[in-house]
Phi, psi and omega in degrees: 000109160320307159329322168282343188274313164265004180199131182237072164011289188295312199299104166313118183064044174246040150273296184122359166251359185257358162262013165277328189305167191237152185229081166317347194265003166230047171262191192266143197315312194317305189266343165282352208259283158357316184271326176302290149004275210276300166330292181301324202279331176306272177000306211280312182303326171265007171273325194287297181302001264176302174284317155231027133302311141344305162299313181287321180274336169278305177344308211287317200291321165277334170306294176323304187293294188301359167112343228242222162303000000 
C-alpha cells in the first residue's frame, strides 16, 4: 500500500504538522490564560471587520430589495 508509506501515524511529524505545533501546556497557567485572551480578542477584530465590510458591500442592495432607499 502506497499510502501507507508516506503517512504514519505512528511516526512523530510524519503529517507534516507537528513540527509547527507549539506546546502550550507547558507554559505556565498566566501565559496560556493570556494566549486564549489575545486569540478570542483577534477572533472579535476580525469578525468585526470581516461583518462589516460585508455589510457595506451588500447593505445597499438589500435596504433596495426590502423596499427601503
Amino acid at each position: 500500500m502506497p499510502c501507507a508509506e508516506k503517512y504514519d501515524s505512528h511516526k512523530p511529524g510524519s503529517d507534516g504538522w507537528t513540527a509547527a505545533m507549539i506546546d502550550t501546556l507547558s507554559l505556565p497557567p498566566t501565559v496560556q490564560a493570556a494566549g486564549l485572551i489575545g486569540t478570542v480578542l483577534l477572533e472579535a477584530i476580525v469578525l468585526h471587520v470581516g461583518y462589516g465590510v460585508v455589510t457595506k458591500a451588500l447593505g445597499p442592495n438589500v435596504k433596495q430589495a426590502l423596499g427601503g432607499e
